[in-house]
C-alpha positions as CSV (number, residue, x, y, z in Angstrom):
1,X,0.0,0.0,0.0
2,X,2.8,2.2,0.7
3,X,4.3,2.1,-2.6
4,X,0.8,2.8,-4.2
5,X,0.9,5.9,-2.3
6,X,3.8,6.7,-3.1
7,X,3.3,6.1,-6.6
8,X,0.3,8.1,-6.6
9,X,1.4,11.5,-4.4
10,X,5.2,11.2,-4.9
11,X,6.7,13.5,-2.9
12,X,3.2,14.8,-1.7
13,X,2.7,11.4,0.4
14,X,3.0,12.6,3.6
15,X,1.1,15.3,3.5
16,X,-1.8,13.7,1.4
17,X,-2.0,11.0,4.3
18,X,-1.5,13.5,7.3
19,X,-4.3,15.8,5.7
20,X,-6.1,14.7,3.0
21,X,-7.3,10.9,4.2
22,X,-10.0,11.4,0.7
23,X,-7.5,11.1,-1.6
24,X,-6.3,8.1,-0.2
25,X,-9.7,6.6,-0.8
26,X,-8.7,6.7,-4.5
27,X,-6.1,4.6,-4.9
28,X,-7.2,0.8,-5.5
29,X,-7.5,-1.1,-2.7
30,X,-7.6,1.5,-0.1
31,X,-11.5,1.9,1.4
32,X,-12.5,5.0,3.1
33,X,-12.4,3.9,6.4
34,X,-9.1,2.3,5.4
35,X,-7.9,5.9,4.4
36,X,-8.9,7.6,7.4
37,X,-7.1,5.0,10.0
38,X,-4.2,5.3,7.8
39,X,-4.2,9.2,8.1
40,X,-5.3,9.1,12.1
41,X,-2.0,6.6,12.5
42,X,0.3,8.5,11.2
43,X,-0.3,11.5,12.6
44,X,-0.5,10.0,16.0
45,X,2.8,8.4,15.3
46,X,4.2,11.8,14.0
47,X,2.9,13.4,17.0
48,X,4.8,10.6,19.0
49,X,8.1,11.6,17.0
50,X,7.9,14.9,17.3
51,X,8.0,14.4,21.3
52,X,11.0,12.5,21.4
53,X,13.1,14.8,18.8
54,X,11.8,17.8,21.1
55,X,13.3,16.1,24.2
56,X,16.7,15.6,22.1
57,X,16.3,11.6,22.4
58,X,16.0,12.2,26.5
59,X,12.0,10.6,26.0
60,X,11.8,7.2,24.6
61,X,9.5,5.9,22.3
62,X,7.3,3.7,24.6
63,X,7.3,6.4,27.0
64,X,6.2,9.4,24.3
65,X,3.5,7.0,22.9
66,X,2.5,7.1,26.7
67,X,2.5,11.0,27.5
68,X,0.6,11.4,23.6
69,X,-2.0,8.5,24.8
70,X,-3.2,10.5,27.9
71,X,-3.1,13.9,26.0
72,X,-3.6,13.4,22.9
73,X,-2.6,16.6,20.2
74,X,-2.5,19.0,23.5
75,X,0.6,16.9,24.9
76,X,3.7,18.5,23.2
77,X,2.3,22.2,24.5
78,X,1.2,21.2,28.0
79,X,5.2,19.3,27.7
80,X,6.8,22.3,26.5
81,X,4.9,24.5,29.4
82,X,5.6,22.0,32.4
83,X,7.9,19.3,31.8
84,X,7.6,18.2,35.2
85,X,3.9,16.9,34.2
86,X,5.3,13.7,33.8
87,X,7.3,13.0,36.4
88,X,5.9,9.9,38.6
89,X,2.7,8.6,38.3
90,X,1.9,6.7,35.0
91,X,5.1,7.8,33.4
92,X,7.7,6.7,35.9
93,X,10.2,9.1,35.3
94,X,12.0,10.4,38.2
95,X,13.0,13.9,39.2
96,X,16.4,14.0,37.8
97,X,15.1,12.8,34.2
98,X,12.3,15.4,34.4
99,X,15.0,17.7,35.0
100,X,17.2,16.8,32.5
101,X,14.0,17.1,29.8
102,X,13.5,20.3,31.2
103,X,16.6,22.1,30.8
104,X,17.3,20.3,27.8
105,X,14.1,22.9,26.4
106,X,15.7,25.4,28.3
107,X,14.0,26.0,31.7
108,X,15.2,27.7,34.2
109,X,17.0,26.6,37.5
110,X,14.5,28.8,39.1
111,X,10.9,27.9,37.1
112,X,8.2,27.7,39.4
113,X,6.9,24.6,37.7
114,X,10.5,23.0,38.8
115,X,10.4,24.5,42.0
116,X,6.9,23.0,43.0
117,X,7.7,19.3,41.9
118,X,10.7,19.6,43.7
119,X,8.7,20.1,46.3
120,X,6.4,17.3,46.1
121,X,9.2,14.9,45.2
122,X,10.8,15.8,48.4
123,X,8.0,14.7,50.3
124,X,7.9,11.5,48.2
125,X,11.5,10.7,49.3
126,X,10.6,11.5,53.0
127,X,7.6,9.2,53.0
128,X,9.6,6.1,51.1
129,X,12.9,6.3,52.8
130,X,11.7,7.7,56.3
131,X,8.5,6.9,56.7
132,X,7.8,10.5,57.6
133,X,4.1,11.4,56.3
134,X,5.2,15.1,56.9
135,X,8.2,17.0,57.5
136,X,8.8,20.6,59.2
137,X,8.4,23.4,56.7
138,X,11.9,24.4,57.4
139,X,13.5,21.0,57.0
140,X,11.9,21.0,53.8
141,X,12.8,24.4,52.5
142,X,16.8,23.4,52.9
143,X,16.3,20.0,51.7
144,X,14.3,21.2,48.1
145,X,17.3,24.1,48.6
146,X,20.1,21.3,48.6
147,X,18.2,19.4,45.6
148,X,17.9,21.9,43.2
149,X,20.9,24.5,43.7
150,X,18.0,27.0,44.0
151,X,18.5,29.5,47.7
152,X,16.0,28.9,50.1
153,X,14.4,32.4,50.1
154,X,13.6,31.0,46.1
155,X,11.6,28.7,48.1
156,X,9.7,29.3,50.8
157,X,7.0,31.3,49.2
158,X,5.9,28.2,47.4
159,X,5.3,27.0,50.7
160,X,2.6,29.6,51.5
161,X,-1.2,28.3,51.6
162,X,-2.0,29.9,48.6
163,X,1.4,28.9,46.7
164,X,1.5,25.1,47.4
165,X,1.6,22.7,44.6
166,X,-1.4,20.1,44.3
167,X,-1.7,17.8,46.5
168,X,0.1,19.4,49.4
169,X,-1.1,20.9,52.5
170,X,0.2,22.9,55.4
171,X,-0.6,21.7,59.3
172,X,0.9,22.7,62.7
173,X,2.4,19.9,64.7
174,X,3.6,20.3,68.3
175,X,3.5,24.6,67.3
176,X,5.5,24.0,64.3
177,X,4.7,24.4,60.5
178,X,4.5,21.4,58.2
179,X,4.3,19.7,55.0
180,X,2.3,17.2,53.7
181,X,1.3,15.1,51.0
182,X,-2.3,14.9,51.3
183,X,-2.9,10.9,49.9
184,X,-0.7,9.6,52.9
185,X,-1.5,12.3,55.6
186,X,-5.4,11.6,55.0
187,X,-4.4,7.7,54.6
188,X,-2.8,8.4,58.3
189,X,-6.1,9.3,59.7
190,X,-8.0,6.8,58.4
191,X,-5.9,4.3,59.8
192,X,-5.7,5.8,63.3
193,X,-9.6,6.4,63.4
194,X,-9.8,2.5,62.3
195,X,-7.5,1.2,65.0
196,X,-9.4,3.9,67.4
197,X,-12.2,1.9,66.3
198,X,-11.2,-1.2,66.5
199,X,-9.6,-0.8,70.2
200,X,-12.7,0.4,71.3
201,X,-14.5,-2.6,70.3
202,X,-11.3,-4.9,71.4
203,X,-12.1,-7.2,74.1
204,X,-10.6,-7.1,77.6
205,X,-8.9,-10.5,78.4
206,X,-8.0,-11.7,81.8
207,X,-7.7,-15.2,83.8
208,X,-11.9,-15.0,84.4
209,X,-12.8,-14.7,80.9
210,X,-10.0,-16.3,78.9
211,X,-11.5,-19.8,79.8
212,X,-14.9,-18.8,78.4
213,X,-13.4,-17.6,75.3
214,X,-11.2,-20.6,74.5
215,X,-14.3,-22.6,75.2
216,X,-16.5,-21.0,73.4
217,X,-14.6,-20.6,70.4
218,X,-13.9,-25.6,70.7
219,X,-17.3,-25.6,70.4
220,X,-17.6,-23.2,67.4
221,X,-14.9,-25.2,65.8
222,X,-15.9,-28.7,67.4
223,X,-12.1,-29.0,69.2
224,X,-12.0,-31.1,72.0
């Protein structure tokens, strides 16, 4: 089929099947519906290409079909605007590579976009390696300081209420400011209320009713 189309368009090919699927429809052997899945792939694969070349080769190809699946023609701008989208989550690229894309379409060391998903991957590295679900604001301003080469007073105004990146909340603990992510620090609660819960409905055990239970429990199971 390729060569037909080629034969057909000549050097015109590629633009007959990114924009004009009809013509396609001409050749023998190609149906309409043929024609336009033909057109829809390769523009989706173009798409894909033009991701990777944009990152210098720093994206690979699995990965760009990835980002282009989840945002279809808008991905290269929202890409180009926030690199940083697709660090984590479905994409599994880490915070250095993110950065790498970044500066590689020339951001700069002090882009609030990189600032805030320092931020949250800060957090991230507190809760996996320390367990810590939140950290004191200014343990977290030298630490994103110390990441990123950026000075702290860079920083901290990111961590202001109205500044914080999704997903991130401020609390007091013990009179002192702190960070959070909000998935584990509302995960937190819900696990405390649930033991609260469950200790509540716990059941005292001492030498007087230990006997009954065990008893109980031979005859519920037919031990003897």
């Amino acid at each position: 089929i390729a060569k037909k189309i080629v034969d057909e368009y000549g050097e015109d090919a590629f633009d007959v099947l990114e924009n004009h699927p009809d013509w396609l429809a001409q050749i023998n052997g190609i149906s309409r519906k043929k024609a336009y899945e033909m057109s829809f792939d390769f523009k989706e694969k173009a798409d894909v290409r033009e991701i990777m070349t944009l990152s210098g080769g720093l994206i690979s190809a699995d990965t760009s079909a990835k980002i282009y699946k989840k945002w279809g023609k808008n991905a290269l701008g929202m890409l180009k605007e926030n690199p940083y989208i697709i660090c984590g989550g479905d994409f599994g690229i880490s915070f250095k590579h993110a950065d790498e894309i970044a500066f590689s379409y020339g951001t700069s060391p002090e882009n609030e976009n990189r600032i805030l998903s320092a931020i949250k991957y800060a957090l991230g590295v507190y809760a996996s390696r320390d367990g810590h679900t939140y950290v004191t604001k200014d343990l977290l301003i030298e630490s994103v300081s110390k990441l990123i080469s950026v000075e702290k007073a860079k920083i901290s105004p990111y961590l202001e209420n109205e500044r914080l990146p999704n997903g991130v909340s401020l609390i007091i603990v013990e009179n002192e400011p702190c960070v959070v992510l909000n998935e584990l620090y509302f995960a937190e609660i819900n696990i405390a209320k649930r033991l609260k819960l469950l200790n509540r409905k716990a059941i005292m055990l001492d030498e007087a009713n230990m006997d009954y239970l065990v008893c109980e429990l031979e005859n519920k199971d037919g031990i003897k």
